[in-house]
C-alpha positions in Angstrom: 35.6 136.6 83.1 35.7 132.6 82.5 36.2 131.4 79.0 32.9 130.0 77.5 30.9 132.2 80.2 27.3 133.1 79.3 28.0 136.8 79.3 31.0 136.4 77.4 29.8 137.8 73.3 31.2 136.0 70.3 31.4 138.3 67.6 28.6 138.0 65.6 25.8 137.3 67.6 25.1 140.9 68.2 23.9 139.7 72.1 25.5 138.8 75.4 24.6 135.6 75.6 25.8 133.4 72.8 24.1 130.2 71.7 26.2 126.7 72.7 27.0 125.9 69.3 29.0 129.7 68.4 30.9 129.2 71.4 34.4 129.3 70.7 37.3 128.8 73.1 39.0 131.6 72.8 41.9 133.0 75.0 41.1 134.9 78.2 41.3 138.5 77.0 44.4 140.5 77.8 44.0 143.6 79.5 45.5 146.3 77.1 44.9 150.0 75.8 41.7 150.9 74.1 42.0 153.7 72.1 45.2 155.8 70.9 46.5 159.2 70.2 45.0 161.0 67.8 47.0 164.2 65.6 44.6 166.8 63.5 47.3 168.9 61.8 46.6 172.1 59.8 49.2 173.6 57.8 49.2 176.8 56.1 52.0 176.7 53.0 53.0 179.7 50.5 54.4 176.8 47.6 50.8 175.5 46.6 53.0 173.3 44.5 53.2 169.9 47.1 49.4 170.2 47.2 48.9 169.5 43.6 49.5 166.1 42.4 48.4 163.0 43.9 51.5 161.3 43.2 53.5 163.4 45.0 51.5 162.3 47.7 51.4 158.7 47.2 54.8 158.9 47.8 56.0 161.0 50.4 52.8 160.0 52.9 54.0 156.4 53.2 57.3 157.4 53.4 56.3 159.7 56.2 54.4 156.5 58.1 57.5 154.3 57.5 60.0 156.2 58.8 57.8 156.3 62.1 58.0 152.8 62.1 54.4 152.4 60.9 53.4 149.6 59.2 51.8 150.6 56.0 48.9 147.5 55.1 48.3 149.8 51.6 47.1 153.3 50.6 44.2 155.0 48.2 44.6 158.5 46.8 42.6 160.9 44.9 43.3 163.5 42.4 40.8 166.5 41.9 40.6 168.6 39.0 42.2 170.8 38.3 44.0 170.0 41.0 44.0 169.0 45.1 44.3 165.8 46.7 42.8 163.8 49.1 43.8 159.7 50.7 44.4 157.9 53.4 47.1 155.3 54.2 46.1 152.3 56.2 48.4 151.3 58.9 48.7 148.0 61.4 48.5 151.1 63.9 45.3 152.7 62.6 45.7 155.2 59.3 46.9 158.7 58.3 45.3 160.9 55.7 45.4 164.1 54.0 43.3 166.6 52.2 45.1 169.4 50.3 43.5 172.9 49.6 46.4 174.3 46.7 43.9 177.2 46.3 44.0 178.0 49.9 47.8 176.8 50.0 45.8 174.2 53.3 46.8 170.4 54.1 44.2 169.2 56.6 46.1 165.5 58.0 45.1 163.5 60.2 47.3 160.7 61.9 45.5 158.5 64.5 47.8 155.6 66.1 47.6 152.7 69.0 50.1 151.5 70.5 53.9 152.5 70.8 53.9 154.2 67.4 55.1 157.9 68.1 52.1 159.5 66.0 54.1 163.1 66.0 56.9 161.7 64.2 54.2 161.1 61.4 53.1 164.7 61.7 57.0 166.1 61.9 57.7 163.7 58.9 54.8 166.6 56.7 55.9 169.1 58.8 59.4 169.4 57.6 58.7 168.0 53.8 56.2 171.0 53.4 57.8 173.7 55.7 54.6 175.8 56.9 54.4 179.2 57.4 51.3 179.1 59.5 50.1 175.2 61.6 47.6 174.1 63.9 48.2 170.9 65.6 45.5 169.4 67.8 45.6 165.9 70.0 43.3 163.9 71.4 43.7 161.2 73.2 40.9 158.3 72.7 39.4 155.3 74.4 40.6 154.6 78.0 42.9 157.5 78.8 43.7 156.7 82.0 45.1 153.4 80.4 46.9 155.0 77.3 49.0 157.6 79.5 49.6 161.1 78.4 49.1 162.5 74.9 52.6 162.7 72.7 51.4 166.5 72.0 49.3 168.9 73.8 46.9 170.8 72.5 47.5 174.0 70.3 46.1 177.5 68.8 47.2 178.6 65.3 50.5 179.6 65.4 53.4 180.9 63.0 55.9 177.9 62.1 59.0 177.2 64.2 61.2 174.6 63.9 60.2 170.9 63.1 59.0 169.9 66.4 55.5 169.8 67.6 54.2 172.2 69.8 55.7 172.2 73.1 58.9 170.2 72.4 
């Protein structure tokens, strides 16, 4: 595709033609990745206690993303009454977030990342902070597969707890 071509879409316009005067030159595209790997994580925990308080949270889930090598753009979390969390972290590499169930003793998180960012070390970050006695780890790879290579986990079933690595590893 040529630079300035009529089927080229400037954002904006909302068609494929764009009028002369929103034309912009803009750098051929670059062929990359669309999409990225994509964690749901379930874990089951007998201490309700790390599900409680928001800033707990606001804490160790950034901490979690750094130590991946994430890049953390900023963070919102929410405390429920009487207690129970919810928040997501924003990340240059997409987000991570986290709903807690202390009732239930349940953490629903969900890491999505493009790129080279290894999304299971986000995931084994919680993993080994809260120490489950019961997890279910899903992936799912988005966009252009073929393009983005292999998932970093497979697929898996409720299972008991072992060790700190994901399913498979």
């Amino acid at each position: 595709m040529a630079v300035n071509d009529d089927r080229y879409e400037v954002h904006g316009t909302g068609h494929g033609t764009a009028a002369p005067e929103n034309r912009t030159p803009y750098p051929e595209p670059r062929p990359r990745p669309a999409g990225g790997h994509h964690l749901l994580a379930d874990f089951w925990v007998t201490d309700p206690e790390p599900l409680r308080r928001v800033a707990t949270w606001e804490r160790r889930l950034p901490e979690a993303c750094r130590a991946a090598g994430a890049t953390v753009l900023g963070a919102r979390f929410h405390q429920f009454e009487p207690d129970g969390v919810t928040g997501v972290v924003l990340l240059a590499e997409s987000h991570a977030s986290v709903h807690t169930w202390p009732e239930a003793g349940l953490v629903t998180l969900d890491v999505f990342t493009c790129g080279a960012l290894d999304t299971a070390a986000i995931v084994d970050a919680v993993r080994r902070w809260l120490a489950p006695v019961r997890e279910r780890v899903t992936a799912v790879a988005r966009g252009d597969v073929a393009q983005l290579g292999a998932p970093r986990a497979r697929t898996d079933t409720a299972r008991p707890a072992v060790g700190t690595g994901l399913p498979g590893r």
